[in-house]
C-alpha positions as CSV (number, residue, x, y, z in Angstrom):
1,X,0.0,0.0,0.0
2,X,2.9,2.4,1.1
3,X,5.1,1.7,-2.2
4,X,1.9,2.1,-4.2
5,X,1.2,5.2,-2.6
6,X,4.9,6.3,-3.5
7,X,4.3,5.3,-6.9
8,X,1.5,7.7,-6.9
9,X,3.2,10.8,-5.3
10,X,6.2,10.5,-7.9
11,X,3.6,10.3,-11.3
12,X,2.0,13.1,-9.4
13,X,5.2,14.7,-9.4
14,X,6.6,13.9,-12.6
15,X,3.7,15.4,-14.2
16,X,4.1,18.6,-12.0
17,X,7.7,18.5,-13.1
18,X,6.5,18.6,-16.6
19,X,4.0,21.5,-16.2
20,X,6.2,23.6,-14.3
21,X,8.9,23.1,-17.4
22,X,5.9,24.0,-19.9
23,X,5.0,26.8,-17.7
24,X,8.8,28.1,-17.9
25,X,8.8,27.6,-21.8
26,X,5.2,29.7,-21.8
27,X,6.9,32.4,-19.7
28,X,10.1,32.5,-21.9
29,X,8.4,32.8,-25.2
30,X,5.5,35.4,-23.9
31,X,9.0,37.8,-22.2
32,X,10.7,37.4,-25.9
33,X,7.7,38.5,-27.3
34,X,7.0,40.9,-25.2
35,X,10.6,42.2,-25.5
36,X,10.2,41.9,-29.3
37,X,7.1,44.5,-29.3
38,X,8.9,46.7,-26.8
39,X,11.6,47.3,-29.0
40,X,9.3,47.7,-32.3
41,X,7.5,50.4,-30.4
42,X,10.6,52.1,-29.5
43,X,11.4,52.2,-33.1
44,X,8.4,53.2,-34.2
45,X,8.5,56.6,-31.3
46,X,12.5,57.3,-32.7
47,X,11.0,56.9,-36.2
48,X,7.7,59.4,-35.4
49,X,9.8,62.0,-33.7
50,X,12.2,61.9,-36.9
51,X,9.5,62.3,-39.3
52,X,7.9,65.2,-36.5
53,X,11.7,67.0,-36.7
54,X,12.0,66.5,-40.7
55,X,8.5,68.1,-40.7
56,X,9.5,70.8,-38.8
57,X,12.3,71.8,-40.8
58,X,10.1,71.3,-43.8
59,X,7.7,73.7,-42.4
60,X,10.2,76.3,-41.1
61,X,12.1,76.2,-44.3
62,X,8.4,76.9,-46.3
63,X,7.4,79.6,-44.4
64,X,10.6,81.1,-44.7
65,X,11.0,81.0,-48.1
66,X,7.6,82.0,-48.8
67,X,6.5,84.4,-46.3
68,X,9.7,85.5,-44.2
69,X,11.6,86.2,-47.0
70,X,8.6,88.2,-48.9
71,X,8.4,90.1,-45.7
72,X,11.9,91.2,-45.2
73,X,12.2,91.7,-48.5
74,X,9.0,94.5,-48.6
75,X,10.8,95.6,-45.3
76,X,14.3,96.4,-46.7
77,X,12.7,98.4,-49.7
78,X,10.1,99.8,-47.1
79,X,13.4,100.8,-45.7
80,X,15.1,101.9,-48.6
81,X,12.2,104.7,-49.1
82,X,12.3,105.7,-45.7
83,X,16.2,106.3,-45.4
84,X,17.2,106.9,-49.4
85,X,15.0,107.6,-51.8
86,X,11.1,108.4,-51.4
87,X,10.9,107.8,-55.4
88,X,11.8,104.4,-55.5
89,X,9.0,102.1,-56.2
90,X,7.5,99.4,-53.8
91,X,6.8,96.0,-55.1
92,X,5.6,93.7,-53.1
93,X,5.9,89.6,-53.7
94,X,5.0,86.4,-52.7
95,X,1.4,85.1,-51.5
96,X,-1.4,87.3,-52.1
97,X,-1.8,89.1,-48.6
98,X,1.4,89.8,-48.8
99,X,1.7,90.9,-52.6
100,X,-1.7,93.1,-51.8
101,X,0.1,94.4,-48.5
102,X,2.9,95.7,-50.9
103,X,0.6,97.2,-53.4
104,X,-0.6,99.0,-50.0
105,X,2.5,100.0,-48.9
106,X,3.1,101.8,-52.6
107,X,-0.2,103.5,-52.9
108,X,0.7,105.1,-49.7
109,X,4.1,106.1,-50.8
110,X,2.4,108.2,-53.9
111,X,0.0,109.3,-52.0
112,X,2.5,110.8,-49.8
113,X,4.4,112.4,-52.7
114,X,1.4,114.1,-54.2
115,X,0.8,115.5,-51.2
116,X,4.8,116.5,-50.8
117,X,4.3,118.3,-54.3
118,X,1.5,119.5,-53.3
119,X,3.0,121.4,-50.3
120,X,6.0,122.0,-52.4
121,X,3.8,123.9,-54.8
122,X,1.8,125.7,-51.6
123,X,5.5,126.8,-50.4
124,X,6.6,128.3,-53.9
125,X,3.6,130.5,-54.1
126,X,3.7,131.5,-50.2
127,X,7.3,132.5,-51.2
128,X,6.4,134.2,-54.2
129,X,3.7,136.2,-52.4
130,X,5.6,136.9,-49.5
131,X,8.2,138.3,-51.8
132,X,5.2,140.2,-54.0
133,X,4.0,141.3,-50.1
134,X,7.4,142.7,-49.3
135,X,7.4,144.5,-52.5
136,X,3.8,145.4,-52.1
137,X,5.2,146.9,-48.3
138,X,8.2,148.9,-49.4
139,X,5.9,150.0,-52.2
140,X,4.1,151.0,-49.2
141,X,6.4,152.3,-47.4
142,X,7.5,155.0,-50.0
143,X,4.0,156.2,-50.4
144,X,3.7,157.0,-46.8
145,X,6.5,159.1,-47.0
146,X,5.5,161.1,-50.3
147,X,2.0,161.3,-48.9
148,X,3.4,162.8,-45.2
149,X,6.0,164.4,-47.0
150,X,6.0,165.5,-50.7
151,X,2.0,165.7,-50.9
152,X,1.4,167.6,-48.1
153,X,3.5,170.4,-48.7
154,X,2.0,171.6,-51.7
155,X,-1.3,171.3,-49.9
156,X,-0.1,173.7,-47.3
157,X,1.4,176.2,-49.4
158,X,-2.5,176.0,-51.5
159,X,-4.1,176.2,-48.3
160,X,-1.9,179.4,-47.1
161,X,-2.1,181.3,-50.3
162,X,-6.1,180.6,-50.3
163,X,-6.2,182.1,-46.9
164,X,-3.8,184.9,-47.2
165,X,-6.2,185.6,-50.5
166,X,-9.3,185.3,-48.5
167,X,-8.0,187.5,-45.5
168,X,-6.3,190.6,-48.7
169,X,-9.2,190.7,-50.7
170,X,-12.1,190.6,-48.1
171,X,-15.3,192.5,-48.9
172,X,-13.3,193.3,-52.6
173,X,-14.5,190.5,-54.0
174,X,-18.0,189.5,-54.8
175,X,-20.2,186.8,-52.7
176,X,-19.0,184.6,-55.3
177,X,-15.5,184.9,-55.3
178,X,-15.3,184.5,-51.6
179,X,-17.0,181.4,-52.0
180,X,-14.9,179.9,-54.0
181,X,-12.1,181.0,-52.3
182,X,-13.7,179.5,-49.1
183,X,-13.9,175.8,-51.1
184,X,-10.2,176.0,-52.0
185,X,-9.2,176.6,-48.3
186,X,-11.3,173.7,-47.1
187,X,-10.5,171.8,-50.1
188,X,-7.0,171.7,-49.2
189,X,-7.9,171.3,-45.3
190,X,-9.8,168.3,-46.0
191,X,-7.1,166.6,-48.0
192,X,-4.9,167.2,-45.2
193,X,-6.7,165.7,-42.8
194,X,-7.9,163.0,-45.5
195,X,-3.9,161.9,-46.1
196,X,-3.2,162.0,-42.1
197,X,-6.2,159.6,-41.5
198,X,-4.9,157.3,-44.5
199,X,-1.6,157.5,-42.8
200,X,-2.4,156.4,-39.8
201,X,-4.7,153.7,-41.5
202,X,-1.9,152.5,-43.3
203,X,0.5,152.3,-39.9
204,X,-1.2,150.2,-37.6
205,X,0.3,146.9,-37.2
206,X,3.3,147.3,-40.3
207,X,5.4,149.0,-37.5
208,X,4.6,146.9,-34.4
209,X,5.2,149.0,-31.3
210,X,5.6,147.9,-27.8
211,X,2.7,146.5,-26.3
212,X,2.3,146.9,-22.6
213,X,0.0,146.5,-19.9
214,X,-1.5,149.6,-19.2
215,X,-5.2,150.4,-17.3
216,X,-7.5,150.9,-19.7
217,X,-9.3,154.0,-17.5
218,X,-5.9,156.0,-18.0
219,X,-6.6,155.4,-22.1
220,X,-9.8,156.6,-21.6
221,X,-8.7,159.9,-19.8
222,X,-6.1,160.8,-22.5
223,X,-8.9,160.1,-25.3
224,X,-11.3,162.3,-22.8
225,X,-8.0,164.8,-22.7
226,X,-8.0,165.2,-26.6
227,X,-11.7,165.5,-27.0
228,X,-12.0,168.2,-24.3
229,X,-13.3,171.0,-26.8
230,X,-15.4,168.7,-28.3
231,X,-16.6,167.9,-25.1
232,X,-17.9,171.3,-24.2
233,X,-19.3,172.5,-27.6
234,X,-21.4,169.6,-27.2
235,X,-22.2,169.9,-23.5
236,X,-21.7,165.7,-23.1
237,X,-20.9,164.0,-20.6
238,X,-18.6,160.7,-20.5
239,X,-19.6,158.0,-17.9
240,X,-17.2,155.2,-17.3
241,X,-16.9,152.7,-14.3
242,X,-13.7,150.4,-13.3
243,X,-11.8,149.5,-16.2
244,X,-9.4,146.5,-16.0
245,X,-5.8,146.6,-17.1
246,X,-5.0,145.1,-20.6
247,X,-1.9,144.8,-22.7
248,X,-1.5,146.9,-25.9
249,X,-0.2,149.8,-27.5
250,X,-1.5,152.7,-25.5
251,X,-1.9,155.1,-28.5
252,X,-3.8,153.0,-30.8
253,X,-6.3,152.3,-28.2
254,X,-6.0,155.7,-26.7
255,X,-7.3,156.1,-30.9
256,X,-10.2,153.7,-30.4
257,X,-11.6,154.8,-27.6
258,X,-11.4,158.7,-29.0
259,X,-12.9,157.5,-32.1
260,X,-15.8,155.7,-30.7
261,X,-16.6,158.8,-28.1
262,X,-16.1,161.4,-30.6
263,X,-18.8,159.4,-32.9
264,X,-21.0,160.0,-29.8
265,X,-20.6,163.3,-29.3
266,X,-20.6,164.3,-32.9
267,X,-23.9,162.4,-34.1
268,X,-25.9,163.6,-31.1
269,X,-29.8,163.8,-30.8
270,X,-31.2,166.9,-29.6
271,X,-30.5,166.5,-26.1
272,X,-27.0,166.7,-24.6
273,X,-24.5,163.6,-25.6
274,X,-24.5,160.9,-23.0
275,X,-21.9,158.6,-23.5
276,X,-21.1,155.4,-20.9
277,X,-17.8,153.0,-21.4
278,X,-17.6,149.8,-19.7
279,X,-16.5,146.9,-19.9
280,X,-17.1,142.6,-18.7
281,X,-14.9,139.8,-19.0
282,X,-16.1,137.1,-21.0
283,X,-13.8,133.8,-21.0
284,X,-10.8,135.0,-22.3
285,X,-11.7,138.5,-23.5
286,X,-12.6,141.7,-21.9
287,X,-15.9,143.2,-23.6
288,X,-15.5,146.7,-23.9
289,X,-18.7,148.8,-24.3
290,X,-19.0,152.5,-25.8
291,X,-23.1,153.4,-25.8
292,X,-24.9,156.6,-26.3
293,X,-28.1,158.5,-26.5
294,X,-27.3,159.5,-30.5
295,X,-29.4,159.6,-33.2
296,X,-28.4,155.8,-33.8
297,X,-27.6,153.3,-36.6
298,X,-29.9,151.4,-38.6
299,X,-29.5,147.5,-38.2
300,X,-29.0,147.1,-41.8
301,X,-25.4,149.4,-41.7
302,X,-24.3,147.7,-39.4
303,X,-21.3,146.2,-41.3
304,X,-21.1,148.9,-43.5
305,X,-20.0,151.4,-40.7
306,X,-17.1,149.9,-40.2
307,X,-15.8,149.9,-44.5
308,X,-13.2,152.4,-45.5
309,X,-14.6,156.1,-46.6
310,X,-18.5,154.4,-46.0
311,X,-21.0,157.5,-44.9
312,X,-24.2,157.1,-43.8
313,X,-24.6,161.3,-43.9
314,X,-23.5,163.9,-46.0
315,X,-20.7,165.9,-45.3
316,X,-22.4,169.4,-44.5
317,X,-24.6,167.4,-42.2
318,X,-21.8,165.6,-40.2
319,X,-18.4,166.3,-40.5
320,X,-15.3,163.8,-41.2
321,X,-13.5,161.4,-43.7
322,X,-15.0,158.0,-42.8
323,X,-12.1,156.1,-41.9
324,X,-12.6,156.4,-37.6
325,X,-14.4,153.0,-37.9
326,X,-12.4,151.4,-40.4
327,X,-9.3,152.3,-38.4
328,X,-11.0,151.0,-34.9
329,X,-11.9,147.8,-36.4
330,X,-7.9,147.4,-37.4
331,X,-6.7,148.5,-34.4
332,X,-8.6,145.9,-32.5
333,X,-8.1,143.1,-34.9
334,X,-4.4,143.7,-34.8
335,X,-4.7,143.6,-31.2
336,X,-6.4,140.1,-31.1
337,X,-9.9,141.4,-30.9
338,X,-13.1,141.8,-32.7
339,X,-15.7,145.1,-32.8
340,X,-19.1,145.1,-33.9
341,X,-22.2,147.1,-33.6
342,X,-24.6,145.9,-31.0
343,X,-27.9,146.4,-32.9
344,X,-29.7,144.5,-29.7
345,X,-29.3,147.5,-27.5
346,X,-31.5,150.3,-27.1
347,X,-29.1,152.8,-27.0
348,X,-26.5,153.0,-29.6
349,X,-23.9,150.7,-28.9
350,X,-20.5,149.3,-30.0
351,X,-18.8,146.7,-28.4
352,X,-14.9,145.1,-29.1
353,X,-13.1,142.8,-27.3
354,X,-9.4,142.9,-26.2
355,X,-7.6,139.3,-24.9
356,X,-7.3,139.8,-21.1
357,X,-3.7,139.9,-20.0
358,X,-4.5,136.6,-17.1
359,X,-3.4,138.3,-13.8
360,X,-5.6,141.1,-13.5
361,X,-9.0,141.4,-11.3
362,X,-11.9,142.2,-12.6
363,X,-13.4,145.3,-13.4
């Protein structure tokens, strides 16, 4: 029983002596193979990441060659324009976006030479009219000195001999002859004071003086100063309030203001001339404001006042030569201001504006 049973236990153990050596072939061929597909799929990775690199220099070398290049290319003659020579022509190459960013690039470069012949052309005929305006100025120039000069003296020596007639052969000659005599003198008186208000027309602004900061109630006084007889053969009366300070050149608008006042007092109503100056600050500006009580100015003259030798009344009814307005309105324009007639008001009233010097109070 004991050797059978020994029998047994070694078959049992042969056979698991066979299975464990079939089990160790199994485990030998399923390692190979699995080292076998280990290295494939190595391979096959190295191989991928060659064909990735070789794609990438494919790619990089494309797009270099056909868009870098066409870029740097459009840049160097971009450049070229910019540095050397605006005349050279741009010509873009290469893919489309690129060929049409070119064609871009050179409608911008013409444009920008018209408009650099354009402004070439501008600058020739400002040079040609500043040198015609320079000529036009000295041309000027010598007519202001014949007109205070060579004009005027034979004017003085026509209106002395016309008065030293007039006061030899008074009450020898007939009604007539005095009369004429009497249109010679003021003839000649008038074309005096014609040429001086031309002069001074002519002067503002092409001799620049200094311009300073002066009150403007002081420019009011000296205009009050030279209009004293005017003052009492009129019996007015001038009315002004605080006047702020304001830079310019004190005679010209000592000039304005004696203009606009002596307007007042000489186109007066039947009462007494009442003239009031004031002034506001508006923004930037002072508003300066000459009113009186005058016989007044229709709305529709309004711009016409202020034109060079424009009446709106006969000589023989009001005196002068028409240019106290026209001057004024250069004056003040030459100063940076504007004057106009305020046909609003009641009372008659001009107004002008002078740029406020910043560090003064107000009026």
């Amino acid at each position: 029983q004991i050797e059978r049973g020994r029998t047994l236990f070694d078959a049992v153990r042969g056979a698991l002596g066979t299975q464990f050596d079939h089990l160790t072939a199994v485990r030998d061929s399923g390692r190979a193979d699995l080292d076998s597909a280990a290295n494939f799929l190595t391979a096959m990775l190295v191989a991928v990441a060659v064909l990735l690199v070789l794609l990438f220099v494919v790619l990089f070398l494309g797009l270099r060659q056909v868009i870098t290049r066409p870029i740097l290319r459009l840049a160097g003659e971009v450049r070229q324009v910019a540095d050397q020579d605006v005349h050279r022509p741009v010509n873009g190459s290469g893919p489309r976006e690129i060929a049409q960013l070119g064609a871009d690039v050179e409608a911008m470069r013409q444009r920008i030479l018209d408009e650099v012949a354009e402004l070439e052309r501008a600058h020739a005929m400002l040079d040609r009219r500043t040198r015609e305006l320079e000529r036009s100025n000295a041309d000027l120039e010598q007519f202001a000195y014949v007109a205070s000069h060579d004009l005027q003296e034979p004017l003085r020596k026509v209106a002395s001999f016309c008065q030293l007639l007039q006061k030899r052969y008074q009450g020898l000659l007939d009604e007539r002859g005095e009369q004429y005599i009497e249109f010679a003198v003021d003839g000649a008186k008038r074309m005096q004071i014609l040429i001086n208000d031309l002069l001074a027309f002519s002067r503002v602004g092409r001799k620049p003086g200094e311009h300073v900061v002066v009150e403007a109630g002081r420019l009011v006084d000296d205009a009050l100063a030279n209009l004293e007889v005017a003052l009492s053969l009129s019996a007015g009366k001038v009315d002004r309030g605080e006047l702020p300070e304001v830079r310019v050149e004190p005679a010209l608008m000592t000039a304005v203001f004696q203009n606009l006042i002596g307007n007042a007092l000489k186109f007066k109503g039947e009462t007494p001339p009442e003239v009031r100056v004031g002034a506001e600050r508006d923004g930037d500006d002072w508003v300066f404001t000459v009113s009186d009580n005058g016989i007044g100015i229709d709305a529709e003259y309004a711009e016409r006042v202020f034109a060079l030798f424009q009446r709106l009344h006969t000589r023989n009814a009001y005196p002068g030569t028409g240019i106290g307005l026209a001057l004024c309105r250069r004056i003040v324009e030459y100063h940076g201001g504007r004057i106009w007639l305020d046909t609003d008001a009641e009372r008659t009233t001009f107004r002008f504006t002078i740029p406020a010097t910043g560090d003064e109070g107000d009026a």
